[in-house]
C-alpha positions in Angstrom: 130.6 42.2 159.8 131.6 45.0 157.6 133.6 47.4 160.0 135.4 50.6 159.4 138.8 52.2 161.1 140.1 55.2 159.4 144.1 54.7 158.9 144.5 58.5 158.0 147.0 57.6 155.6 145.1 60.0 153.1 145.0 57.7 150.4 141.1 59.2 149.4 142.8 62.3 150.1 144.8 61.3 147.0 142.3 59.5 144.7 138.9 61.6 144.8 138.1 65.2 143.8 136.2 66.6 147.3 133.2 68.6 146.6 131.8 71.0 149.1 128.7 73.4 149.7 128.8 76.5 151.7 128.3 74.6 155.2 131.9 72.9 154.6 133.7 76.1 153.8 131.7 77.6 157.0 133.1 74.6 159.3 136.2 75.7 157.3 136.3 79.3 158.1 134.4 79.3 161.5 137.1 76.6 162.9 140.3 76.7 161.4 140.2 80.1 160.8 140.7 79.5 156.8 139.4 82.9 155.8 141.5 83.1 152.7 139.3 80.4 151.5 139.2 81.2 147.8 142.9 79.6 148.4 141.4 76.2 149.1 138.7 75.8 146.3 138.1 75.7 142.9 135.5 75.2 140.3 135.2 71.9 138.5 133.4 71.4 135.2 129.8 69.8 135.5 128.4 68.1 132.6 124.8 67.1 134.4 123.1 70.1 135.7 120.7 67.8 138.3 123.9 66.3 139.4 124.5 66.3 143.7 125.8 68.2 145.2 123.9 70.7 142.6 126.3 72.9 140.3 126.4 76.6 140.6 126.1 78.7 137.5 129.7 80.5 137.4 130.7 82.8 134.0 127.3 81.0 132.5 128.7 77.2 133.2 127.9 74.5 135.2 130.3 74.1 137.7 131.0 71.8 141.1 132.8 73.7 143.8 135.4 71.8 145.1 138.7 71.9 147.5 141.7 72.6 145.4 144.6 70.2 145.1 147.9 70.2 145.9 150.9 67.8 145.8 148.5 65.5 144.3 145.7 65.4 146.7 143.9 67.2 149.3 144.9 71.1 149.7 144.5 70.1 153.2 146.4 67.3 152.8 149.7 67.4 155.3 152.5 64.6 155.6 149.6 62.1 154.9 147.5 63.7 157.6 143.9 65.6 157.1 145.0 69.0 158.8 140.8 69.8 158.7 139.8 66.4 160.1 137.9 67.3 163.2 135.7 70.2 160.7 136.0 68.0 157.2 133.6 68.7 154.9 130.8 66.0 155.0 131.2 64.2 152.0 134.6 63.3 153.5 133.1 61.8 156.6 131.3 59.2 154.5 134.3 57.6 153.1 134.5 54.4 152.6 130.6 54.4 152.7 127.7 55.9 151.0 124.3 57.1 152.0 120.9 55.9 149.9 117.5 58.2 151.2 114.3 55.4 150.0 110.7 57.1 149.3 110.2 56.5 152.1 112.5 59.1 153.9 114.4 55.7 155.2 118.1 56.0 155.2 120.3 53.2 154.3 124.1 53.0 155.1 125.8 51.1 151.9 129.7 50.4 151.3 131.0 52.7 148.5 132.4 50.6 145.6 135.0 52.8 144.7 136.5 51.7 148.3 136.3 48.5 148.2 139.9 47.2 147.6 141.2 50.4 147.5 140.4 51.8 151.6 143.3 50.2 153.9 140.5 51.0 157.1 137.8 48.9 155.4 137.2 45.3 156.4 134.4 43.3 154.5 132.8 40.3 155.1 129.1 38.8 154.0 127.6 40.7 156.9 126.0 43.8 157.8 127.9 46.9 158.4 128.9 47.3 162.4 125.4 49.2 163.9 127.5 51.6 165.9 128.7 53.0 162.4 125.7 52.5 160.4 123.9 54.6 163.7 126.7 57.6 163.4 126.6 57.6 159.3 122.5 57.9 159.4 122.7 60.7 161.5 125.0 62.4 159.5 123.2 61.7 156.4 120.4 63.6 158.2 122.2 66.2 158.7 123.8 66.5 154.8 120.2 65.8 153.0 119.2 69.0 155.1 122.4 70.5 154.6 122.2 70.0 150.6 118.4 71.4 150.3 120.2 74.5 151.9 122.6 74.3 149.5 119.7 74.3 146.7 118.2 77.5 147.8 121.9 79.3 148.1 122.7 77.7 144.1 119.0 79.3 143.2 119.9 82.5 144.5 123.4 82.7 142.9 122.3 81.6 139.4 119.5 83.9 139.4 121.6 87.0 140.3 125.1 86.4 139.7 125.7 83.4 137.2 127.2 85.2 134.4 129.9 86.4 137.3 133.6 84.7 137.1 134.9 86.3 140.1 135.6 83.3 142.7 136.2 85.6 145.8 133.1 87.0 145.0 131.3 83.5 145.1 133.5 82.5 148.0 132.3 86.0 149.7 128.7 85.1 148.6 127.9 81.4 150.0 129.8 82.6 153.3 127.4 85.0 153.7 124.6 82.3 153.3 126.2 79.5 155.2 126.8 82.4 158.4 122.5 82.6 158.3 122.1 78.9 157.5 124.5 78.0 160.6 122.8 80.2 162.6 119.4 78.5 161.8 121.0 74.8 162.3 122.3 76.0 165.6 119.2 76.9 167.0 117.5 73.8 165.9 119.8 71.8 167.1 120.5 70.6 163.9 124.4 71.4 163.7 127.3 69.3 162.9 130.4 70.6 163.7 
């Protein structure tokens, strides 16, 4: 059975660059109090517009945002520890696994190739992945495919109105703004994450 136990020895922390939407700065700001939080991200070229999570229109480019690095890895990266891992963004909740949605709105659980060999939690044999995780991960997934068509709508809105702006505290001001009313919404559906 494939099974997972995260080590939090950080080592993704070191390898990946960690995308994030305006929910994961929220979780960010709402808490651990990060409200400096054009401190902890940056903008990262994007070369395919219809990539995911979708690019924001920043000084008229396709950009990613993304958590800065430091010391090479994670900003919130800490004497190998995650100093955000009971908030992390989503994406990072994933790790070592992936999420596929079929036509058929069916969500399937699949081990992330990038991890295998490289993820000291990871443990795979020719079987399925443990249910108890596959169960947890779906529900998340859930939560982030919602979370991303959010996202969509706060991307829209930017480009349309301030894509030709290079001002990151401005963008940081703008998708807080967007993720406080989208929270809000989540919250009373019942549809929140913490």
């Amino acid at each position: 059975m494939v099974s997972f136990r995260c080590r939090l020895d950080g080592s993704c922390c070191r390898k990946f660059w960690i995308p994030v939407i305006h929910l994961d700065l929220w979780r960010l700001y709402y808490y651990g109090d990060y409200y400096d939080l054009e401190n902890y991200v940056r903008l990262i070229e994007c070369s395919d517009p219809s990539s995911d999570p979708k690019p924001l229109l920043f000084n008229s480019e396709y950009k990613h945002l993304a958590l800065t690095e430091h010391n090479n890895g994670c900003v919130f990266l800490e004497n190998g520890k995650c100093k955000v891992h009971p908030y992390k963004p989503l994406v990072c909740r994933f790790y070592p696994f992936v999420y596929v949605e079929k036509e058929s709105g069916e969500i399937e659980i699949e081990v992330n190739e990038k991890a295998v060999g490289e993820c000291p939690g990871l443990l795979i044999d020719d079987k399925p992945i443990e249910p108890v995780i596959a169960d947890y991960l779906k529900k998340i997934a859930k939560i982030r495919i919602l979370e991303l068509k959010l996202w969509s709508r706060v991307v829209e809105d930017w480009n349309r109105e301030h894509g030709r702006s290079s001002s990151l505290s401005k963008l940081v001001d703008y998708v807080l703004i967007r993720a406080r009313e989208d929270f809000k919404e989540l919250i009373s559906k019942k549809l929140w994450i913490t």
